[in-house]
C-alpha positions in Angstrom: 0.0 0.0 0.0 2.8 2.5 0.5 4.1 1.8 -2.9 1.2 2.6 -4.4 0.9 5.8 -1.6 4.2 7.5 -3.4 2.9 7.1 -6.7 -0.4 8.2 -6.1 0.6 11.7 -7.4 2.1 10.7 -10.2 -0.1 10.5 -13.2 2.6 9.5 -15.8 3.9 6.5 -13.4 0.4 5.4 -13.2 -0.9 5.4 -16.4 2.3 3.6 -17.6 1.8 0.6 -15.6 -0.8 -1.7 -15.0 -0.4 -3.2 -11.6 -1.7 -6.7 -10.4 -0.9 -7.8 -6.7 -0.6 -11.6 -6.2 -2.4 -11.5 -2.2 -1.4 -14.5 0.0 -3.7 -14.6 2.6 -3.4 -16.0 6.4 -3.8 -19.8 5.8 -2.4 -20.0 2.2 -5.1 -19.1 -0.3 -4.3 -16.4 -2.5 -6.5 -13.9 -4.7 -5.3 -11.6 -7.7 -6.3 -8.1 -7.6 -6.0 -4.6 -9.2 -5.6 -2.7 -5.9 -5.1 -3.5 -2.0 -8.3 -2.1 -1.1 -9.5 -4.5 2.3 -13.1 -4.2 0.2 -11.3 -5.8 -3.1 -9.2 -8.6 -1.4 -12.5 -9.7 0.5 -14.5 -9.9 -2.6 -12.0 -11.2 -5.0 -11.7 -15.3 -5.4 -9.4 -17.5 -3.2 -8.1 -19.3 -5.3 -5.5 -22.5 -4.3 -2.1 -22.1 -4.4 -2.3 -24.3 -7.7 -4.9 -22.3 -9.0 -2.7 -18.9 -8.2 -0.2 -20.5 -10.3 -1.8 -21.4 -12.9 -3.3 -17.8 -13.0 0.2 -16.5 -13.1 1.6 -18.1 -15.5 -1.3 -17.5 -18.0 -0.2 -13.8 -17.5 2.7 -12.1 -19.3 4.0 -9.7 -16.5 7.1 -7.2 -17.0 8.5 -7.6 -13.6 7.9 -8.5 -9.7 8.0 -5.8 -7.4 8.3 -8.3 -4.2 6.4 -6.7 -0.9 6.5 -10.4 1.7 9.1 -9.4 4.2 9.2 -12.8 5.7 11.2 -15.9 5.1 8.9 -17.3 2.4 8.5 -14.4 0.8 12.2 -13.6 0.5 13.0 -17.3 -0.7 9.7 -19.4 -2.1 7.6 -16.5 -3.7 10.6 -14.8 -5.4 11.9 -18.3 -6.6 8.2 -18.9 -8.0 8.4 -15.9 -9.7 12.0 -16.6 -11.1 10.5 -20.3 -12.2 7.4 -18.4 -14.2 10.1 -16.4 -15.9 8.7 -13.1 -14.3 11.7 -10.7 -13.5 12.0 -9.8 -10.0 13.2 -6.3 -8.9 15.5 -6.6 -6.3 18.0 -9.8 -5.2 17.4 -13.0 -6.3 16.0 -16.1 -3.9 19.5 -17.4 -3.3 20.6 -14.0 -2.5 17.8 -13.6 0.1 18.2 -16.9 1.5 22.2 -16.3 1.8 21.7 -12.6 3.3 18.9 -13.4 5.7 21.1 -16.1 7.0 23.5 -13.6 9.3 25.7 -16.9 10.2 25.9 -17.6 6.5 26.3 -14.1 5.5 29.2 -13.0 8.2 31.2 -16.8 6.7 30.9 -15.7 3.2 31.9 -12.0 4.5 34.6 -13.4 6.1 35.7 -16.1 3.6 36.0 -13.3 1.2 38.4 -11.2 3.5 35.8 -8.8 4.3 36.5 -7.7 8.1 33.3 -9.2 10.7 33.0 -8.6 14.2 34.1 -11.6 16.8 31.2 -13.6 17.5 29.7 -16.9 17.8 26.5 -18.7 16.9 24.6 -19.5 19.9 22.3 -22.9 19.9 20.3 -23.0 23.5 19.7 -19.9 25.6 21.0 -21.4 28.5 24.2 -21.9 26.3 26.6 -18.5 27.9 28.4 -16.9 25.4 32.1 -16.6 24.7 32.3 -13.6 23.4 33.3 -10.2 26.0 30.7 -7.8 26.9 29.5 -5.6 25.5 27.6 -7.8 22.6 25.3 -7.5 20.6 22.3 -11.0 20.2 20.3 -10.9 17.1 18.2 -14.0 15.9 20.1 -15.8 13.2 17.7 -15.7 10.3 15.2 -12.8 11.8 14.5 -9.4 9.6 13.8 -6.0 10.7 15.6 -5.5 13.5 13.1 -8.1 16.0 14.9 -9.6 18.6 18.1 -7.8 18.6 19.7 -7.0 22.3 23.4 -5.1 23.0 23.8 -6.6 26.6 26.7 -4.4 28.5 26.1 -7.0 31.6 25.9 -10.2 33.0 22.6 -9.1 34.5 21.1 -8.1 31.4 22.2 -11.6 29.6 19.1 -13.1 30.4 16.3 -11.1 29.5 18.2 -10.5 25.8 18.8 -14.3 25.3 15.1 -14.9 25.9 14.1 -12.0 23.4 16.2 -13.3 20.9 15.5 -16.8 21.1 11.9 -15.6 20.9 12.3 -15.5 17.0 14.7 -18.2 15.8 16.5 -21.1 17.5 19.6 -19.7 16.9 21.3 -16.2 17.7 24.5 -14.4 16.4 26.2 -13.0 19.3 28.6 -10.5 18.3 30.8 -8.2 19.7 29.5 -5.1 20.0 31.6 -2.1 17.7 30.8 1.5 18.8 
């Protein structure tokens, strides 16, 4: 909805695009529509997932502008879209799966002699970490900044271990770099 708030304005970007939104709904069924309106996703059809893509790959779209901030929406939807030869703006599936992986990510950082702060990946949250305070904990494959601590003190250890391990079953404790 915000994409479509900054372009309200803008006559020219309008009429030179037709947009359709692919919706996927809590519980997996999906409906095509021409706007976001609540009024238009309520009415529109659920359709399967089978169905949706089968509908989208009848269509001959320019591009993917991917919106689904989430694990499946970073890997499975953009590699969908990559399978129905629609082009995808932004990074490609393998890409998203590497980069939301911050274990992954700081190894290939590293491997490629690209500097990374001392850290650890954590496994329990009983598990103490090695690494000196002050630290920063962040869930290993979480987005948009949830679960992410800087703990100065043994005190605060563990209120930030139980936040973090609220979102993934592993955390990235790293020191922390002013």
């Amino acid at each position: 909805r915000q994409m479509l708030e900054g372009v309200a304005g803008c006559e020219l970007t309008r009429a030179g695009f037709e947009f359709h939104f692919a919706v996927v709904l809590p519980g997996g069924s999906w409906c095509i529509t021409r706007d976001l309106d609540e009024a238009t996703i309520e009415s529109a059809p659920k359709l399967t997932h089978g169905q949706a893509i089968s509908e989208l790959a009848s269509q001959d779209y320019d591009a993917c502008v991917p919106h689904m901030f989430c694990w499946a929406g970073y890997t499975a939807y953009r590699a969908l879209m990559d399978l129905l030869r629609v082009p995808i703006v932004g990074n490609s599936p393998e890409c998203m799966a590497l980069i939301t992986d911050k274990a992954q990510a700081k190894a290939v950082a590293s491997a490629a002699g690209v500097p990374v702060a001392e850290g650890e990946l954590l496994s329990s949250p009983s598990q103490v970490p090695n690494v000196p305070y002050p630290f920063v904990l962040k869930p290993c494959c979480e987005d948009n900044s949830m679960g992410i601590s800087k703990v100065e003190s043994e005190a605060e250890l563990p209120a930030a271990m139980a936040e973090a391990f609220r979102f993934d079953s592993s955390v990235v404790c790293e020191r922390f770099i002013p």
